[in-house]
MARDOLO-553391 format. One line per 10 residues: for each residue x, y, z of C-alpha. Coordinates in steps of 0.25 Angstrom, whole numbers. Example, Ala and Ser with C-alpha at 12.3 -4.5 7.8 and 13.67 -1.06 7.14 Angstrom:
49,-18,31  55,-4,29
This chain:
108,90,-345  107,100,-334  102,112,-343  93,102,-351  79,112,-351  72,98,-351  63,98,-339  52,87,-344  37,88,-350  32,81,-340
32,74,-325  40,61,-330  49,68,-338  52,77,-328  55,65,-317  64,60,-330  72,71,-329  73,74,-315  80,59,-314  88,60,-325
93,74,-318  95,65,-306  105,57,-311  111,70,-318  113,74,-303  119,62,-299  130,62,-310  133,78,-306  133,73,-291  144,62,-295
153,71,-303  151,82,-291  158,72,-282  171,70,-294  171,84,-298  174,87,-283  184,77,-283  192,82,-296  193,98,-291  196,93,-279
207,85,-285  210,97,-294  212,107,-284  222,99,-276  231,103,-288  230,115,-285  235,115,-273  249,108,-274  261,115,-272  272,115,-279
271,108,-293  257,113,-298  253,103,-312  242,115,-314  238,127,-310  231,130,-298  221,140,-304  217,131,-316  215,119,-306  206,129,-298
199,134,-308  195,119,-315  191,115,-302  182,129,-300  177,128,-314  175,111,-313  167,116,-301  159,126,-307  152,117,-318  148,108,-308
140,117,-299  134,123,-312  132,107,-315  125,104,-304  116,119,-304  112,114,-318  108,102,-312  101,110,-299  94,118,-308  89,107,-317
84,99,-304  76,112,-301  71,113,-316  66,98,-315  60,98,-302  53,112,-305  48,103,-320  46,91,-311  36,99,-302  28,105,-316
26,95,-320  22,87,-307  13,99,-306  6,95,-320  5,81,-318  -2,83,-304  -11,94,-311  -14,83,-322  -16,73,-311  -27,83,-305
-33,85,-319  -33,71,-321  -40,67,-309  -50,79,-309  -54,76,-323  -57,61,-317  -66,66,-306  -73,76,-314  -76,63,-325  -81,55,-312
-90,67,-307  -97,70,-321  -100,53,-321  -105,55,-307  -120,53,-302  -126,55,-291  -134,42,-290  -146,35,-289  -150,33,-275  -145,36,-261
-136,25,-258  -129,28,-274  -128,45,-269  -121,39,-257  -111,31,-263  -108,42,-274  -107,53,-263  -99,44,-256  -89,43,-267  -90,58,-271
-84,61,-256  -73,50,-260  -71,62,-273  -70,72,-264  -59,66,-255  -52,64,-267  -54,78,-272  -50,85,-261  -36,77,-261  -35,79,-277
-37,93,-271  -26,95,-262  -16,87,-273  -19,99,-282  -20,111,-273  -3,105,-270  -2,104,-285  -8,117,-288  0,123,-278  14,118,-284
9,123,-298  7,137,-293  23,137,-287  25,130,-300  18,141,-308  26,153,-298  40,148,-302  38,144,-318  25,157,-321  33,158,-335
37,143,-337  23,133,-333  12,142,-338  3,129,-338  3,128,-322  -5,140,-318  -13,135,-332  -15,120,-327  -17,125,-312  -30,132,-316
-36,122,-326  -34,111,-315  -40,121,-305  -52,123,-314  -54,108,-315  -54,104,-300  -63,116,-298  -72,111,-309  -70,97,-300  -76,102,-288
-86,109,-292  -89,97,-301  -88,90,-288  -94,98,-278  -107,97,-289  -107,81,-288  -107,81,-272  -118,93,-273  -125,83,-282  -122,71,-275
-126,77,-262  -140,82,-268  -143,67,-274  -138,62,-259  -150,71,-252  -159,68,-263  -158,53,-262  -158,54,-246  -169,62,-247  -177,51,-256
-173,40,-248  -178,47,-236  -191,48,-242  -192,33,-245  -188,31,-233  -199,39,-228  -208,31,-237  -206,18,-234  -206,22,-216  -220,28,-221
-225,18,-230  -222,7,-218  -229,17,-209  -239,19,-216  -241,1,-217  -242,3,-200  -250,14,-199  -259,7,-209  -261,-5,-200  -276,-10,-198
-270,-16,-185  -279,-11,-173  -277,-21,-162  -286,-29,-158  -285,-27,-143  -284,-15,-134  -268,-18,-132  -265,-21,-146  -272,-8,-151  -264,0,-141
-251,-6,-145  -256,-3,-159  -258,11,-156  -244,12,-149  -236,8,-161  -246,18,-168  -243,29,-161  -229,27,-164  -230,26,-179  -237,42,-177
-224,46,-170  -218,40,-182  -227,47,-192  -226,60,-186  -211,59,-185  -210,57,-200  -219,69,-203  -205,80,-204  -199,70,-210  -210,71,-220
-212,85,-221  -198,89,-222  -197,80,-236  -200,93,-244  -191,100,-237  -179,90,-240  -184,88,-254  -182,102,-255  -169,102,-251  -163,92,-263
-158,96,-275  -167,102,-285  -166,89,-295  -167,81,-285  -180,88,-276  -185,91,-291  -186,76,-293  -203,71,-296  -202,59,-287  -196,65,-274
-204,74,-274  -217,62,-275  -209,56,-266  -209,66,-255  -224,68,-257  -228,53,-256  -220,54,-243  -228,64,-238  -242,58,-243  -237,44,-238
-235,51,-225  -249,59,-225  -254,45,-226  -245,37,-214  -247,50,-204  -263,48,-209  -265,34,-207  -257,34,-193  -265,43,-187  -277,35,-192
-272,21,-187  -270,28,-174  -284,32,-173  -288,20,-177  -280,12,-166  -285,22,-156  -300,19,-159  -297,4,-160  -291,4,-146  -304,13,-142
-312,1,-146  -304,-9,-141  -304,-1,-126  -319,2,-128  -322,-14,-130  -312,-16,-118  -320,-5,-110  -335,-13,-116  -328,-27,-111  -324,-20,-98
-340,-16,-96  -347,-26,-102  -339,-36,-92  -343,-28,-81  -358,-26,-86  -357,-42,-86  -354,-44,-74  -362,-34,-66  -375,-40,-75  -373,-54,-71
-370,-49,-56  -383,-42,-56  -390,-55,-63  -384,-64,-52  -389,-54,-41  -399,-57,-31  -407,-46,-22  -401,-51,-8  -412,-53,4  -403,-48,14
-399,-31,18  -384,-34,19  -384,-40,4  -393,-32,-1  -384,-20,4  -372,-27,-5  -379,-28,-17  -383,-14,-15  -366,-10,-14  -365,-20,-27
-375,-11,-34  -369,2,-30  -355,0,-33  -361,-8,-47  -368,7,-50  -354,12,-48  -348,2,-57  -358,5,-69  -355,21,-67  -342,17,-70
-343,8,-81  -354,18,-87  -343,27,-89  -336,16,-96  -346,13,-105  -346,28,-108  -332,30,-111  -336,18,-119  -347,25,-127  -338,37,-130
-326,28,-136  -338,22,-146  -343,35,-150  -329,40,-153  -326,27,-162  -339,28,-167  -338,42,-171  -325,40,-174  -329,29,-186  -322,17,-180
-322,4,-188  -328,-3,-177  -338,6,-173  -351,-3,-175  -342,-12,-165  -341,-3,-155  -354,2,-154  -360,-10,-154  -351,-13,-142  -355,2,-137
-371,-4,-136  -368,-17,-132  -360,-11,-118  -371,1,-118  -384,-10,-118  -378,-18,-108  -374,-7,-98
């Protein structure tokens, strides 16, 4: 049993035999302990005095040679210990190396299946679970660096016995290098989809903010008052800080889709896409600046007819003062009507230069090709006669 050369074609087999050699050791264990006990009994023999029913020599030499060939008993048994482990740790070393083979061959099934989705939200999840792969490789990775490194001592001791280890070390190396680059080509790919679909999302995004711009900027809502054309003007004004804002956002689109991968940059529709952005933002930035000019002259017109109210009402009341007045008889109230008329010569210098800050605001809207132009110059002639 000891000199069997039997050290199994496999793992199981191996384990087999190790527990079968177990319970061989336990039985030389056993008769260690009676051996002992019989040359122990034996030698006392030799030792009597007097009447001896044997020789001493051949007591001694039964006990020595008794003795003998059960240390080479257990060295057998030593040295088969050694042989199954060394067996057990081959081919340990085969099954972990079939294990790795096993498992890169699922991985590299999963990656040739793999896409790299539809929209942004399906590129998320995908590269989500592409970063659960990679924690997974990196463990695979140290189990096989351990196993590599037991095969190598493995191959050291046995060069002439297990010519397969170094030959099954460099096929599964060449597999788990053909695995990462496999690997390292899907996240390249995943990461290239992942820009590309942020970069189209962007862009709608950009769309639909402009598209709702433009809905605002193209109000026909003037006001209808002084105040309500200034608070127009206002929110208007903050619209244009929001336009010009967007406007590197805008330029910098070519730039970005520069930056994508070839087949992704390539693509017909991003690239309509990025110049109906640009057109749709010609036309926001136009149609801003035009509202504003347009709520500018409206609240022109508005102040103008606020500043022709302002002098008609005083043109009103000094016409009826002087239709109520009265040539006084006496010096002191002729003397005070005199003062009324100096300082009323005063007051229409100064609403003169009203009604000519008026003119000029006409002219401009006029010039200007208001909608209401006939409106205002007729309000212009009517402030002009009566003055």
């Amino acid at each position: 049993l000891l000199v069997s050369k039997d050290l199994g074609k496999h793992l199981l087999e191996v384990e087999d035999l190790l527990q079968k050699h177990g319970l061989l050791e336990a039985d030389i264990a056993a008769q260690t302990e009676r051996v002992q006990a019989l040359n122990g009994a034996a030698l006392r023999f030799s030792e009597l005095e007097g009447y001896q029913p044997c020789d001493p020599q051949i007591i001694c030499n039964r006990v020595h040679h008794v003795q003998s060939c059960l240390e080479e008993l257990e060295e057998l048994a030593a040295k088969r210990r050694k042989e199954l482990e060394d067996s057990r740790q081959l081919w340990t070393f085969f099954q972990e190396m079939e294990d790795a083979e096993a498992w890169i061959g699922e991985k590299e099934k999963i990656l040739a299946t793999k896409t790299c989705g539809r929209d942004l939200s399906s590129v998320l999840t995908l590269t989500a679970n592409h970063k659960t792969m990679l924690g997974e490789l990196g463990n695979r990775r140290a189990l096989l660096h351990q196993t590599m490194k037991r095969g190598e001592k493995i191959a050291a001791q046995k060069a002439s016995s297990c010519p397969g280890v170094q030959e099954k070390m460099r096929e599964v190396c060449l597999r788990w290098k053909k695995l990462e680059e496999v690997t390292g080509l899907h996240q390249r790919r995943l990461e290239d989809a992942l820009s590309f679909f942020q970069f189209r999302a962007d862009v709608d995004d950009l769309v639909a903010w402009l598209q709702d711009l433009y809905r605002v900027a193209s109000s026909d809502d003037f006001g209808h008052d002084d105040y309500s054309t200034q608070g127009l003007l206002r929110k208007h004004r903050a619209v244009l800080d929001e336009v010009e804002k967007q406007r590197p956002a805008v330029g910098a689109l070519r730039k970005q889709l520069a930056l994508l991968a070839p087949d992704h940059r390539q693509g017909v529709d991003i690239q309509i896409r990025v110049v109906e952005v640009e057109q749709l933002y010609g036309e926001v930035a136009e149609v801003a600046v035009m509202r504003c000019q347009w709520l500018q002259d409206a609240l022109a017109v508005y102040r103008m007819f606020s500043e022709v109210h302002a002098c008609e009402v005083w043109l009103e009341e000094k016409e009826q003062w002087l239709e109520r007045m009265e040539v006084p008889e006496e010096l002191d109230e002729v003397e005070v009507v005199q003062h009324r008329f100096e300082s009323l010569d005063q007051e229409m210098n100064s609403v003169m230069g009203r009604i000519l800050d008026v003119n000029q605001v006409v002219q401009q809207l006029v010039e200007g090709g208001h909608p209401s132009s006939e409106e205002v110059r007729s309000c212009q002639d009517h402030l002009n006669s009566r003055y």
